[in-house]
C-alpha beads as a LAMMPS data file, in Angstrom:
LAMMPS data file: protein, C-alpha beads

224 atoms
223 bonds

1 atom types
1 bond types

-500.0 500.0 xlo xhi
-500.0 500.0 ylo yhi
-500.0 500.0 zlo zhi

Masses

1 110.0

Atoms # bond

1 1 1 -63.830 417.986 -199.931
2 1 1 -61.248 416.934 -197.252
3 1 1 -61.708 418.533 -194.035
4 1 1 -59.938 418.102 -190.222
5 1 1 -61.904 419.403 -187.212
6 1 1 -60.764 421.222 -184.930
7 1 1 -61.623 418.481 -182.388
8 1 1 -61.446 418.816 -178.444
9 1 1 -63.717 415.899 -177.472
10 1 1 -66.482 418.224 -176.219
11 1 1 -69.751 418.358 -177.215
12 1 1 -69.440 421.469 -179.614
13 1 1 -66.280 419.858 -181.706
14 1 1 -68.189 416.404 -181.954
15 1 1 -71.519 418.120 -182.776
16 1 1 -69.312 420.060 -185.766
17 1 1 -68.058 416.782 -186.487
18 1 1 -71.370 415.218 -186.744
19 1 1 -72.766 418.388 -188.973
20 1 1 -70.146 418.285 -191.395
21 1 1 -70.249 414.443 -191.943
22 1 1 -73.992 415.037 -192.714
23 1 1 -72.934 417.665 -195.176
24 1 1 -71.099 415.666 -197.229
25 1 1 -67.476 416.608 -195.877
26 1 1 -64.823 413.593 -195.927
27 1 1 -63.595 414.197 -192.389
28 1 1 -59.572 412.538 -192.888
29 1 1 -57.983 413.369 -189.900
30 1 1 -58.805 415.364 -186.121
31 1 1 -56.673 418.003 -184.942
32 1 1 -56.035 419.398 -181.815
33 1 1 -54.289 421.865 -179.411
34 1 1 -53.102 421.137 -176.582
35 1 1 -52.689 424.165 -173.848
36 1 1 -50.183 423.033 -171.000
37 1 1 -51.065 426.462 -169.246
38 1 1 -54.285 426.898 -167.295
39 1 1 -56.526 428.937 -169.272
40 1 1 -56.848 429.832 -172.817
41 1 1 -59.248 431.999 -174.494
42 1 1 -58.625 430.389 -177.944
43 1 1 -58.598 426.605 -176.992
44 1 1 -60.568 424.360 -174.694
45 1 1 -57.435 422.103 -172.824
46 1 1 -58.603 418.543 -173.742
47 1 1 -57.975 414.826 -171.547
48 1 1 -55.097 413.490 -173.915
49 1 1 -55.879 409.922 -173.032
50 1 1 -59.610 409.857 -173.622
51 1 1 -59.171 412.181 -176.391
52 1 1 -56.969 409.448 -178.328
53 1 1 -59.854 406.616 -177.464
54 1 1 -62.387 409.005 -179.335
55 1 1 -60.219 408.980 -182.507
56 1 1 -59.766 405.246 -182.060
57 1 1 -63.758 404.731 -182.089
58 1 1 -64.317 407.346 -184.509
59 1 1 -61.621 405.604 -186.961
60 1 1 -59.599 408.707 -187.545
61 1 1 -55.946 409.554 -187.432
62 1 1 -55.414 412.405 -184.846
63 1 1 -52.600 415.086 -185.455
64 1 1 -51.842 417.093 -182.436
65 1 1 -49.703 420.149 -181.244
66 1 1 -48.852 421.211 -177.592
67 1 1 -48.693 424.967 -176.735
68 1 1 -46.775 426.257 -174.087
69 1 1 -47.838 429.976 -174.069
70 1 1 -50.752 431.799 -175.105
71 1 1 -48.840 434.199 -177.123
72 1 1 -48.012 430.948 -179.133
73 1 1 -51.905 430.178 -179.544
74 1 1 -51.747 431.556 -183.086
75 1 1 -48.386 429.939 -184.568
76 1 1 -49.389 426.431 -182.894
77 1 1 -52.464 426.544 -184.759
78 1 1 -50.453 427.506 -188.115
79 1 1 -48.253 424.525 -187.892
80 1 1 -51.082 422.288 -186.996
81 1 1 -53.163 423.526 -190.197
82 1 1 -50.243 423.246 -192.281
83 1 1 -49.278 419.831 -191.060
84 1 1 -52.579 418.076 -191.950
85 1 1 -53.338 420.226 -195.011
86 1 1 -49.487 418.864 -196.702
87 1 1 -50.031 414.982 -194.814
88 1 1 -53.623 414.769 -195.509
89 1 1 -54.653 417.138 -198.162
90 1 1 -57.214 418.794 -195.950
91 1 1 -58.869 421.697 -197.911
92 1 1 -61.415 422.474 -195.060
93 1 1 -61.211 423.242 -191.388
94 1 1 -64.447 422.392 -189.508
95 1 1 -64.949 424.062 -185.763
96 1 1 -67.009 423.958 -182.991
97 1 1 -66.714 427.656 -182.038
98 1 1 -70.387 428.580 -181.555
99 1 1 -70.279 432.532 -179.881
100 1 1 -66.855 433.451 -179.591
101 1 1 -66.159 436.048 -182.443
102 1 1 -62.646 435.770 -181.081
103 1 1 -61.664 432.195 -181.444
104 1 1 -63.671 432.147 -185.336
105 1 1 -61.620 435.368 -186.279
106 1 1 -58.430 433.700 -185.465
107 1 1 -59.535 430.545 -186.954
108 1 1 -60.323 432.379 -190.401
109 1 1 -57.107 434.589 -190.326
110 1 1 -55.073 431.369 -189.912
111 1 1 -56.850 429.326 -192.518
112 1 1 -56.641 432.159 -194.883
113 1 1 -53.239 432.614 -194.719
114 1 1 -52.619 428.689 -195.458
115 1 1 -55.201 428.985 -198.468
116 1 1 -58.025 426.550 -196.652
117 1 1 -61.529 427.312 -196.265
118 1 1 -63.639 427.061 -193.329
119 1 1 -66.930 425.735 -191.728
120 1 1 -68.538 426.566 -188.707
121 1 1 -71.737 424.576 -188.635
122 1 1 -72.821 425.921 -185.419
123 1 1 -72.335 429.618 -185.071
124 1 1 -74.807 431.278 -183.768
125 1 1 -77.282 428.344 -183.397
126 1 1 -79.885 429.224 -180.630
127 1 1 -79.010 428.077 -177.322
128 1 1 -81.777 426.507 -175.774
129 1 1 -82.391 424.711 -179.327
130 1 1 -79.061 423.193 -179.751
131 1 1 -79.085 421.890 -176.109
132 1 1 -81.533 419.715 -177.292
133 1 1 -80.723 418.837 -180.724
134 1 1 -77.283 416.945 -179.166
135 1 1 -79.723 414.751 -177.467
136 1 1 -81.913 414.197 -180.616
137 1 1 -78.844 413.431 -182.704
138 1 1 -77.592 410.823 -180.169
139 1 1 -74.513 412.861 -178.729
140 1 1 -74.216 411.060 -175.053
141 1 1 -72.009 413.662 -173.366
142 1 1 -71.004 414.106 -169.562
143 1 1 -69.944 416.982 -167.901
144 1 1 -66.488 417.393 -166.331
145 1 1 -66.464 420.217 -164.650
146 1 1 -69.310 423.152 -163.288
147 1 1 -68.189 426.437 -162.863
148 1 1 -70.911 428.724 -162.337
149 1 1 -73.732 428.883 -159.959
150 1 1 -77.087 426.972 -160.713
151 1 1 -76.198 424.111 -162.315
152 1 1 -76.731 421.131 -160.217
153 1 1 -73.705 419.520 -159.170
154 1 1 -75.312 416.137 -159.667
155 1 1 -74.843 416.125 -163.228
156 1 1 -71.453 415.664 -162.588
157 1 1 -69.940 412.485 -164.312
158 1 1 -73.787 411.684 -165.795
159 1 1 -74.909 411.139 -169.450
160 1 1 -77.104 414.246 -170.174
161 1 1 -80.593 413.505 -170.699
162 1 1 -83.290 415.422 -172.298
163 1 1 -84.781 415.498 -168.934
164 1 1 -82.009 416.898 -167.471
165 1 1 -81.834 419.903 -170.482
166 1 1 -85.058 420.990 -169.533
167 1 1 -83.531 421.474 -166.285
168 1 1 -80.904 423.311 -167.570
169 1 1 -82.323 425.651 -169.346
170 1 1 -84.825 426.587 -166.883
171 1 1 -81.768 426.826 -164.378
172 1 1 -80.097 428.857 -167.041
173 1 1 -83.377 431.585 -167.112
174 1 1 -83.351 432.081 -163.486
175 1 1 -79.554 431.989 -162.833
176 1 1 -78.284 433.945 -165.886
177 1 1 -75.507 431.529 -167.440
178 1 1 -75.093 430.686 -170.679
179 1 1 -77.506 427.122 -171.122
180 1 1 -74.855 425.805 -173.773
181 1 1 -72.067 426.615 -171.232
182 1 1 -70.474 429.111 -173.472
183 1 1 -69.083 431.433 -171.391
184 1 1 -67.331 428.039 -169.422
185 1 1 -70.043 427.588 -166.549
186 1 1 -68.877 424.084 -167.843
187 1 1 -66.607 421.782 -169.712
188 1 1 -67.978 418.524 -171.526
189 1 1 -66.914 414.776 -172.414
190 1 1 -68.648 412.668 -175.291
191 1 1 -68.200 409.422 -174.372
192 1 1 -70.960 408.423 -177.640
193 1 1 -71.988 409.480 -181.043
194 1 1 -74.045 408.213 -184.177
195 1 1 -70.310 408.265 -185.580
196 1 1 -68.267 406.213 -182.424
197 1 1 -68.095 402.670 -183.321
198 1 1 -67.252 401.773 -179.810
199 1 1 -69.438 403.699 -176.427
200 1 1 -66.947 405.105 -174.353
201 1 1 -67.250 403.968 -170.324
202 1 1 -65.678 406.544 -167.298
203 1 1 -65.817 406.005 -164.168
204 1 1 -64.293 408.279 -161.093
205 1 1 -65.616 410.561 -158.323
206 1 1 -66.897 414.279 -157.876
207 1 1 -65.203 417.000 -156.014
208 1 1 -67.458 419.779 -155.137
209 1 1 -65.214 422.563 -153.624
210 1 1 -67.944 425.203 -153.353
211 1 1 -71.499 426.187 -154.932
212 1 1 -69.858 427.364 -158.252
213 1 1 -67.236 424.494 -158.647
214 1 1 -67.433 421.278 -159.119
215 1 1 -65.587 418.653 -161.092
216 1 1 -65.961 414.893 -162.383
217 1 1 -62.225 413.050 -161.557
218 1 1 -62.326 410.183 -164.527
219 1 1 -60.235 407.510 -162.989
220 1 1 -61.090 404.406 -165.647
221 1 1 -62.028 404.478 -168.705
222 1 1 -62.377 402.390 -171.830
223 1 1 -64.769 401.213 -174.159
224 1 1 -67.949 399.509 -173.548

Bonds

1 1 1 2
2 1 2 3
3 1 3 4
4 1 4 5
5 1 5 6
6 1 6 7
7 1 7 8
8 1 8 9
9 1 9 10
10 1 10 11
11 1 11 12
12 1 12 13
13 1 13 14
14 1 14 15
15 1 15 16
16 1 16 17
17 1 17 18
18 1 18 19
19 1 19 20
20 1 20 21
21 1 21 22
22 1 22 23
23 1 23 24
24 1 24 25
25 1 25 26
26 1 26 27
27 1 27 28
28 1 28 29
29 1 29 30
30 1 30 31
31 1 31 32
32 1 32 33
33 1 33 34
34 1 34 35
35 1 35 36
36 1 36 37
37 1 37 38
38 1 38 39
39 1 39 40
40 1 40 41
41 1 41 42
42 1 42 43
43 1 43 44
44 1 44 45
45 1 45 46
46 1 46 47
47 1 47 48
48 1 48 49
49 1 49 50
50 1 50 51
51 1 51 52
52 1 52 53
53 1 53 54
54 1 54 55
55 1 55 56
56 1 56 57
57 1 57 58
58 1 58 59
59 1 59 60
60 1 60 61
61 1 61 62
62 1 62 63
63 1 63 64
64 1 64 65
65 1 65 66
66 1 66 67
67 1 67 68
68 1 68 69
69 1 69 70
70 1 70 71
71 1 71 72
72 1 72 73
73 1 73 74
74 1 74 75
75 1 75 76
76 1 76 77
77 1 77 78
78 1 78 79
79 1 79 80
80 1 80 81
81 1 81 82
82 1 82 83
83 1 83 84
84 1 84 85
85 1 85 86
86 1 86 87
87 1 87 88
88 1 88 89
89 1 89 90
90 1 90 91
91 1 91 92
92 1 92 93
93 1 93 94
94 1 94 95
95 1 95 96
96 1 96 97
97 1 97 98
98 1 98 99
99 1 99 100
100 1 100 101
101 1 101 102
102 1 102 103
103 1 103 104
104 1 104 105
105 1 105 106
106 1 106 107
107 1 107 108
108 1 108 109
109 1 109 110
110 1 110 111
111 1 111 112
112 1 112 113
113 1 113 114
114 1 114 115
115 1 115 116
116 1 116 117
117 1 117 118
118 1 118 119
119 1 119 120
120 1 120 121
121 1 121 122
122 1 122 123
123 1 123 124
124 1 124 125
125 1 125 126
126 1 126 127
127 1 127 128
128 1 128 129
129 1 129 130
130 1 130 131
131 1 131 132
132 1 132 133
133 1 133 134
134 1 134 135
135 1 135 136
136 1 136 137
137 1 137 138
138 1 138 139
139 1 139 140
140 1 140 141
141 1 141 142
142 1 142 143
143 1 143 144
144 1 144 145
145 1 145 146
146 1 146 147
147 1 147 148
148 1 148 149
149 1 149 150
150 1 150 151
151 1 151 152
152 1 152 153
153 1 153 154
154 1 154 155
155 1 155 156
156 1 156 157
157 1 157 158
158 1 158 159
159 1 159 160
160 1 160 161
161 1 161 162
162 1 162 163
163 1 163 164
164 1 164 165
165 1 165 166
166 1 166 167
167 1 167 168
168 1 168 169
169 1 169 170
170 1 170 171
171 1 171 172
172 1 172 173
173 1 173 174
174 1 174 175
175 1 175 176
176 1 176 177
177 1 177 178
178 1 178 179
179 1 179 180
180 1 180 181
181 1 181 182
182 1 182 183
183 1 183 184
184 1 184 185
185 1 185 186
186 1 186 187
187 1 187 188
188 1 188 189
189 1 189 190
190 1 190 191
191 1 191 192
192 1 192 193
193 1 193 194
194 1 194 195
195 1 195 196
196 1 196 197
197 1 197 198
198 1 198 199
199 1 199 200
200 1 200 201
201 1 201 202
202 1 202 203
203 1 203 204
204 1 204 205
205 1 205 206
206 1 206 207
207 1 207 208
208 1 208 209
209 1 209 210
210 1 210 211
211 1 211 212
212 1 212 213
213 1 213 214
214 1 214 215
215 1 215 216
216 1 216 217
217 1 217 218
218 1 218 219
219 1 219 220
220 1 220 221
221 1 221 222
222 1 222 223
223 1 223 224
């Protein structure tokens, strides 16, 4: 079957990505929203640029729609859906979403309406476990931002190891955040996966403004 994901460039989207391929799913095209406000509780707000290299090492055409408001989260989303399903014949919508009953409801209630089905691969995977399956599978992610208290903020800008999801997760027991960073204690790049043709290479600098925030500044980039 023909299926877009619902593709942000973070671990969870590229993970679904990864899933589905291994399912048997003929991934034709990625397709993303693009928030130009500062938070949404629907979308995670991508980096255009690098997001555009992924599809170019993953081989796929990417279809994309900005949204200005969140009270335009759900018609966006419509019109994206509708786009690729008439341009690409998708028949299946793939997503990342992994706890948020939220975004999956919305998800569902769109593709419904447009006559698509949908697969979540990862919903309600255990935590700790999926941490370290992303390693296993060979998904070389960095994160981009911390915003919660515990996690080091050396792992700015850095490939995560297994090492370092050991430390996580015992971080995550005695500090009480979320160890796959789903309730946003932090935001994720993949710069490589089993399905990139090309590694992805960033380079930039950390800002730490406090013990709970901390981000990675990507000022080059390109492929390896």
């Amino acid at each position: 079957m023909k299926a877009t994901i619902l593709f942000t460039g973070g671990k969870d989207s590229t993970y679904a990505l990864h899933l589905a391929y291994l399912q048997g799913f003929d991934i034709v095209v990625l397709s993303t929203i693009y928030p130009l406000y500062e938070y949404s509780m629907l979308y995670h707000k991508p980096i255009f640029d690098l997001l555009r290299l992924q599809a170019k090492s993953l081989g796929l055409p990417l279809e994309s729609i900005a949204v200005y408001s969140p009270e335009h989260e759900l018609s966006a989303l419509y019109k994206l859906l509708k786009r690729v399903k008439e341009n690409y014949g998708v028949e299946v919508v793939v997503s990342g979403a992994v706890l948020s009953d939220y975004q999956r409801m919305r998800y569902s209630m769109i593709c419904d309406e447009l006559g698509l089905k949908t697969y979540t691969p990862l919903w309600r995977i255990d935590q700790s476990k999926y941490m370290f399956e992303l390693v296993e599978h060979g998904i070389e992610f960095i994160l981009i931002s911390i915003n919660t208290y515990g996690l080091p903020m050396k792992l700015l800008g850095e490939i995560i190891t297994e090492k370092d999801v050991y430390e996580i997760i015992n971080r995550s027991r005695k500090y009480g955040f979320n160890p796959a960073f789903e309730g946003g204690e932090a935001e994720t790049l993949v710069v490589n996966s089993p399905l990139f043709r090309k590694k992805i290479r960033v380079a930039g600098r950390k800002i730490i403004k406090s013990p709970y925030e901390g981000f990675f500044i990507i000022e080059n980039y390109g492929f390896q």
